[in-house]
C-alpha positions in Angstrom: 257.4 131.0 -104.0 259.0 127.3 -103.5 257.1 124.8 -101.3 258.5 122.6 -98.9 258.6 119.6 -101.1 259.8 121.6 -103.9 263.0 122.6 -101.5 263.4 119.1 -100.8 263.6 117.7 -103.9 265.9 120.7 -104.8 267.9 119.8 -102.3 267.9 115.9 -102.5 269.1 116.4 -106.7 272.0 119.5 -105.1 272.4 117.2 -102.5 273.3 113.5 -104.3 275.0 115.4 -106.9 277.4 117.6 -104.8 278.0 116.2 -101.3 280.9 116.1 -100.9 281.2 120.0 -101.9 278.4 121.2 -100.1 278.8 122.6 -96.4 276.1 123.0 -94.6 275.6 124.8 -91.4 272.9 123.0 -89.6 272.6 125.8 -86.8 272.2 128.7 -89.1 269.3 126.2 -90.4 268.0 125.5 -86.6 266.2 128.9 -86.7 264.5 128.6 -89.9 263.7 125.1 -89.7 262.1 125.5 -86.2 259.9 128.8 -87.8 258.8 125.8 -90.6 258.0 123.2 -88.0 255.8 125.4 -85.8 254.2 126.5 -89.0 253.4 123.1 -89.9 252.3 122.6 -86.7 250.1 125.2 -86.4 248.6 124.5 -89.8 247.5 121.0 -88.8 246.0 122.5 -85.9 244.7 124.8 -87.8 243.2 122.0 -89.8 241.8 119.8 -87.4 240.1 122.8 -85.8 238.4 123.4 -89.7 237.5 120.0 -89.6 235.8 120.1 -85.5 234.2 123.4 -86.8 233.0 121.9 -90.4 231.5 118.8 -88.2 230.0 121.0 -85.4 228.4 123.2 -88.1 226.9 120.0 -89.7 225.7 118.8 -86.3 224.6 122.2 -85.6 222.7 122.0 -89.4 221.2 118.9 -88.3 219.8 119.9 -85.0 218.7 122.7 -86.7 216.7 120.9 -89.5 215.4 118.0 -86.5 214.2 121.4 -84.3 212.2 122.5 -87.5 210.9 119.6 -88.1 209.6 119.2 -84.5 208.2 122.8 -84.3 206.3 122.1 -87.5 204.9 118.8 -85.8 203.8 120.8 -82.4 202.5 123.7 -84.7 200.6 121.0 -86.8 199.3 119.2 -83.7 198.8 122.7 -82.2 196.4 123.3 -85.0 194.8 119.9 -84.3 194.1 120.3 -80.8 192.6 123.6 -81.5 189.9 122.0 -84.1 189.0 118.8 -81.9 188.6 121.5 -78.9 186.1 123.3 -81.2 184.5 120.7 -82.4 184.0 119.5 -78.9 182.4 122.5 -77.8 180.3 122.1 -80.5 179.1 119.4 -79.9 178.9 120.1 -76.4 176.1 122.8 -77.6 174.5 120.6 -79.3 174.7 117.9 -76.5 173.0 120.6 -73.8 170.5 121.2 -77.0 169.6 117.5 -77.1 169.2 117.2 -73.4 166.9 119.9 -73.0 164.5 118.6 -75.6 164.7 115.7 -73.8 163.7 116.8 -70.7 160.9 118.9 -72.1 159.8 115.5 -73.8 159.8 113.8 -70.6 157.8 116.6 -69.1 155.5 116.5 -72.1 155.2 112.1 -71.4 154.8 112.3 -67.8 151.8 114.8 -68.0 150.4 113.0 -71.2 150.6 109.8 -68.6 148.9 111.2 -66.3 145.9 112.7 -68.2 145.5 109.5 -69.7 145.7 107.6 -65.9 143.1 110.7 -64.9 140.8 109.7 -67.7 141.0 105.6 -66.7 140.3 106.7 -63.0 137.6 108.5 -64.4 136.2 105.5 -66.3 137.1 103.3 -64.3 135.4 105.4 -61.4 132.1 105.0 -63.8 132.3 101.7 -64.2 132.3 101.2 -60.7 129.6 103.6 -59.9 127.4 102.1 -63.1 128.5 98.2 -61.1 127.6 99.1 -57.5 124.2 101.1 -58.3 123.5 97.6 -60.9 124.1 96.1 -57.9 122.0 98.1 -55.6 119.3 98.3 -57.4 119.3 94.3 -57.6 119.2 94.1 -54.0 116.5 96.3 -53.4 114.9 94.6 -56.3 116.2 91.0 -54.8 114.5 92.2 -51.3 110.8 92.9 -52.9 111.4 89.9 -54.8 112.5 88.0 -52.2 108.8 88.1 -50.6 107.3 86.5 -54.2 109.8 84.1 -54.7 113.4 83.0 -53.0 114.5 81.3 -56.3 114.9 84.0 -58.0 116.9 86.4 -55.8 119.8 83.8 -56.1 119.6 83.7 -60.2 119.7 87.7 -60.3 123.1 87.4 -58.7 126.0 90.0 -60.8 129.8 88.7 -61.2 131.8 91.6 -60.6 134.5 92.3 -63.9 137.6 92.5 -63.8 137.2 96.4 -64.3 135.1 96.9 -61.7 137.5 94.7 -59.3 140.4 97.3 -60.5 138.2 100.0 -59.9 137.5 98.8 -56.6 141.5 97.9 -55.7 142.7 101.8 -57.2 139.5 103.3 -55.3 140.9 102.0 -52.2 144.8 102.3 -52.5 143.8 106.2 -53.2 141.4 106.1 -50.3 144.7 104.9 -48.2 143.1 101.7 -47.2 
């Protein structure tokens, strides 16, 4: 089969070397030459449509390849999200765990404190008991020795401690005084 340019160059050597012998009828040529343009035509078309088509398909490859890539990041931060929402209700447990202890600790503290304020009321109680009855029994000593001798009433006189003023302050904050 001859090509286009292989026509022309046919022609252009039949052409230069025989012109003035050669005849040709351009309107018997009209037909086939119009069939040849709108081939040519349709084959540049037909080409720059393989070329949109060739580009779309690389656009459509590189879409395709950036969509992967961000499915695999969602999937992988998917994953993620799963493990630190495990985590956290693990430690969640163990923070409800903690909290509970501490509150049976604080239960267990605030009935140790008050057996041990219990036990100081209760000494303190003695030690106020023990000061007053000292103190009692001086007076009624004091009074019968009062009658022998006024000198030494004021030498048996007791300094109340510091206990025994505690005593004396909790004694009457309980007795709502």
């Amino acid at each position: 089969m001859m090509t286009t340019a292989d026509a022309r160059s046919q022609s252009d050597s039949t052409t230069a070397d025989s012109n003035a012998d050669l005849v040709i009828d351009h309107t018997a040529l009209d037909e086939p030459r119009g069939h040849w343009q709108a081939a040519e035509e349709a084959a540049t078309r037909a080409e720059n449509q393989l070329s949109l088509v060739l580009e779309r398909l690389e656009d459509n490859a590189e879409r395709r390849t950036a969509d992967e890539a961000a499915l695999q990041a969602a999937i992988d931060q998917q994953a993620e999200l799963k493990r630190a929402i495990k985590a956290s209700a693990e430690q969640r447990e163990t923070l409800r765990k903690a909290r509970s202890k501490a509150q049976r600790e604080v239960e267990e503290a605030r009935k140790r404190s008050q057996a041990a304020e219990a036990k100081y009321d209760e000494a303190l109680l003695v030690e106020v008991l023990a000061a007053q009855k000292a103190k009692d029994l001086s007076a009624s000593t004091g009074q019968a020795q009062a009658s022998e001798g006024e000198d030494d009433a004021v030498a048996t006189h007791i300094e109340p401690s510091t206990a025994q003023a505690t005593a004396a302050a909790v004694t009457a904050r309980n007795a709502g005084v």
